[in-house]
C-alpha positions as a printed NumPy array, in Angstrom:
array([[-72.409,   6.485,  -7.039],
       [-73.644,   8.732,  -4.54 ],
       [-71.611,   9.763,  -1.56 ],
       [-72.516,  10.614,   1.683],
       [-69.923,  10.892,   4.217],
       [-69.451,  14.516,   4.613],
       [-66.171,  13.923,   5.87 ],
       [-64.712,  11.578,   3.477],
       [-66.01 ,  14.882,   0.882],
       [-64.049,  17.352,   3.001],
       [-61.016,  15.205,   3.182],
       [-61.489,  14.477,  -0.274],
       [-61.818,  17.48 ,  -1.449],
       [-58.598,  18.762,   0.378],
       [-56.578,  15.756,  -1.093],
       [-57.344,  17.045,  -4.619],
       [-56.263,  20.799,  -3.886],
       [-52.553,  19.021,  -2.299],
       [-52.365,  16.734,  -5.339],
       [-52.848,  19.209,  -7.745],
       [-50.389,  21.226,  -5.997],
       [-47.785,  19.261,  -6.394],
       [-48.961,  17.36 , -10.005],
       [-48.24 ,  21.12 , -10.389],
       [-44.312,  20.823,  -9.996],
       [-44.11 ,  17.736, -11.992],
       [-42.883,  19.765, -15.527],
       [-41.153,  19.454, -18.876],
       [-40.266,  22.262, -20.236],
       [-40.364,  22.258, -24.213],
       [-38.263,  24.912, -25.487],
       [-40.999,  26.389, -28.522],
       [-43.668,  27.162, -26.421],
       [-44.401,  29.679, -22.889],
       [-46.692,  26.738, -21.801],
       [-45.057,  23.804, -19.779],
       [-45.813,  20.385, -19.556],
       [-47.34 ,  18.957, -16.343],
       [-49.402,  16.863, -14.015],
       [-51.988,  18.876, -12.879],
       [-54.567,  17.997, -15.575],
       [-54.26 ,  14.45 , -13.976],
       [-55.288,  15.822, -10.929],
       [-58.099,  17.764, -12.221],
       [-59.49 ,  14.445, -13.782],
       [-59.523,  12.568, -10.475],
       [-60.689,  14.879,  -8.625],
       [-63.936,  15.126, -11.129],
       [-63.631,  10.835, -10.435],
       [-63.59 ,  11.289,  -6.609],
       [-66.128,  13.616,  -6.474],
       [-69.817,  14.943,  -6.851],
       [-70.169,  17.875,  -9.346],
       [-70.603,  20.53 ,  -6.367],
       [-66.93 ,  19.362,  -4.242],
       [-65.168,  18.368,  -7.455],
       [-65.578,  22.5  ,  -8.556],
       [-65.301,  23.787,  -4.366],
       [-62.127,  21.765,  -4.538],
       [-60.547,  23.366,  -7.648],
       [-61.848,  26.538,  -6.893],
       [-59.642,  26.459,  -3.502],
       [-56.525,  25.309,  -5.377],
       [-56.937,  28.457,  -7.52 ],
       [-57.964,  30.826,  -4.531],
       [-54.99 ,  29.651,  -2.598],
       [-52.776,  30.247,  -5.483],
       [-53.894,  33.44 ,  -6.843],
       [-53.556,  34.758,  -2.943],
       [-50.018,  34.153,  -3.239],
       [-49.478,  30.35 ,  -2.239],
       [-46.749,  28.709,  -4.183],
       [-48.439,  25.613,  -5.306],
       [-49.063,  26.06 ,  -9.334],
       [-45.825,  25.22 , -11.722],
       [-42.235,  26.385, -10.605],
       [-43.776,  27.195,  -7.334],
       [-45.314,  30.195,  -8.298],
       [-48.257,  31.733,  -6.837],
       [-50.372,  34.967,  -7.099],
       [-52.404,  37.09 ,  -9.601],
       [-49.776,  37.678, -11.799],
       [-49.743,  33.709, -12.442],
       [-53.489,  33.741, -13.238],
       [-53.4  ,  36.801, -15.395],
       [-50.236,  35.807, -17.452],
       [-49.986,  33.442, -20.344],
       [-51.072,  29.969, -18.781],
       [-53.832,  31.292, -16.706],
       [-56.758,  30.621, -18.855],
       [-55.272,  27.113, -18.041],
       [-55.235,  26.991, -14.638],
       [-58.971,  29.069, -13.974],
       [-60.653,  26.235, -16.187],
       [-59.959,  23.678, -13.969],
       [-62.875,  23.877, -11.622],
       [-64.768,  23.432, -15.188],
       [-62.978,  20.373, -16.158],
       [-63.395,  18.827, -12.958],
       [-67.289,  19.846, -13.156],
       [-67.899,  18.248, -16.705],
       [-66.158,  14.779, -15.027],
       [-67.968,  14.294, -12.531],
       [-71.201,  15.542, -14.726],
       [-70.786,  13.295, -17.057],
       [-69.89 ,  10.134, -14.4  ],
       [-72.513,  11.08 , -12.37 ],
       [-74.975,   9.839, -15.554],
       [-73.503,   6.456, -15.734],
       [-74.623,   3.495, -13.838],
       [-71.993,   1.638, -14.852],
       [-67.883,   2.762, -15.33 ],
       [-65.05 ,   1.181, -17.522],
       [-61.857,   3.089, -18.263],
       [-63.243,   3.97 , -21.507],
       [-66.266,   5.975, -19.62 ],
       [-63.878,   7.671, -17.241],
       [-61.738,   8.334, -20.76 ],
       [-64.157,   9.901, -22.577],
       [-65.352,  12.197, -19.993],
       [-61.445,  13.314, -19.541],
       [-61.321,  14.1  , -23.076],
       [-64.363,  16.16 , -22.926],
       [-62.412,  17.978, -20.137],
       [-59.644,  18.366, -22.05 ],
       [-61.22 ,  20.352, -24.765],
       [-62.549,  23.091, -22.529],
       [-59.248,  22.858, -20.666],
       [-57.641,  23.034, -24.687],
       [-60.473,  25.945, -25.524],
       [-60.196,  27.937, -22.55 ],
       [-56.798,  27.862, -22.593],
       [-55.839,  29.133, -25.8  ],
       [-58.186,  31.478, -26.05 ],
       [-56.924,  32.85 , -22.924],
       [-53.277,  32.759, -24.386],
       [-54.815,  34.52 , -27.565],
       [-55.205,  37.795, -25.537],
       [-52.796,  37.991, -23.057],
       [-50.051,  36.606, -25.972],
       [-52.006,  39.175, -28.427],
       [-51.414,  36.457, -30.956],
       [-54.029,  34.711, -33.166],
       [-56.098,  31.704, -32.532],
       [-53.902,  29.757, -35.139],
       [-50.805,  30.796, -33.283],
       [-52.441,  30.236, -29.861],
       [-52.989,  26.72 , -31.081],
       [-50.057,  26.141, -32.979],
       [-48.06 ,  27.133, -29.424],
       [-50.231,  25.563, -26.82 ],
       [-52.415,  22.863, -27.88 ],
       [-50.88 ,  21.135, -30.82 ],
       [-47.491,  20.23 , -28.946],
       [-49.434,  18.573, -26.044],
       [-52.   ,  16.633, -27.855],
       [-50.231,  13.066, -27.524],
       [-48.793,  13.701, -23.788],
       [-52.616,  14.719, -23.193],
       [-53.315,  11.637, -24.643],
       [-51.126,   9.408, -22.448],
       [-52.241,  11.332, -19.698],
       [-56.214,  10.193, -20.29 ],
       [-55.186,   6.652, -20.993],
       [-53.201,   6.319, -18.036],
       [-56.012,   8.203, -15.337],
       [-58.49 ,   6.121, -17.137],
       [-57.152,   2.613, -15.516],
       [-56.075,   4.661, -12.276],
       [-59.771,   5.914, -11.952],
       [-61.287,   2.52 , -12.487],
       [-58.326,   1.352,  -9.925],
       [-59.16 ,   3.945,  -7.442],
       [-63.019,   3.424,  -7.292],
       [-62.667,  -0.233,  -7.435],
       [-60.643,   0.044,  -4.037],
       [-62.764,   3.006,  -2.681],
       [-66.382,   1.126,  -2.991],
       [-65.101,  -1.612,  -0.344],
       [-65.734,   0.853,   2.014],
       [-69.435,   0.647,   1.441],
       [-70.061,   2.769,   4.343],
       [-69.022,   5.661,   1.894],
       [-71.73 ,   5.346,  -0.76 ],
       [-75.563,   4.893,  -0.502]])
């Protein structure tokens, strides 16, 4: 699906930076672990769905730019440097990577199910899962096992849910958007 209404990108693209924001603030704190549950992987994945490969990475690469300057729009309403330079940083500055690898890996398919828009989430998740704890490995000074063990291994099945769930949405979402055909070529 090619787009090419420069406006609907821009517009887009600024809808994904807002609803990561606030998929941001939707937590659950588990008590074992410095890394919290949230939303903003969701938001990630549909903005790799919404977009080409070039937006889909512009428009992560704002959210993170207007968060490390200071904006309070990743978890608990934090913002700044401190955020991307502490333990769930590696996290957040993969994002414009997992939203890349999407919309990569969409952009090869003629044809979409949930199960294609699934299994290019997952892919996501495992640099999202990789960058992450390797991230937490150095600024936690802790071992890949115990990187792991902490971050990864506790959110497996609500990483899970997540992909089944923006799966259907996705499929939902461009089933609605391509009856504006003036959008695509």
């Amino acid at each position: 699906m090619k787009i090419k209404n420069r406006t609907y990108l821009m517009v887009v693209s600024g809808l994904c930076v807002a609803l990561t924001a606030v998929c941001a603030q939707l937590i659950i704190i588990l008590p074992f672990t410095p890394v919290q549950i949230t939303l903003s992987v969701c938001a990630v994945y549909m903005t790799g769905v919404l977009l080409p490969k070039r937006w889909a990475v512009y428009s992560q690469l704002a959210y993170i730019l207007l968060g490390g300057i200071g904006i309070p729009i990743f978890g608990k309403f934090s913002g700044g440097l401190g955020v991307l330079a502490g333990p769930t940083g590696g996290y957040i500055l993969v994002y414009p990577i997992m939203a890349l690898v999407v919309a990569a890996i969409l952009e090869r398919l003629s044809e979409r199910n949930p199960l294609h828009y699934m299994f290019a989430m997952f892919i996501s998740l495992v640099i999202c899962y990789i960058g992450g704890s390797i991230w937490f490995c150095f600024v936690g000074h802790v071992d890949l096992m115990k990187s792991l063990s902490l971050t990864v291994l506790p959110f497996v099945p609500f990483d899970l849910v997540k992909i089944v769930f923006c799966g259907f949405l996705a499929q939902a979402l461009i089933k609605a958007l391509s009856k504006q055909k003036q959008l695509f070529a």
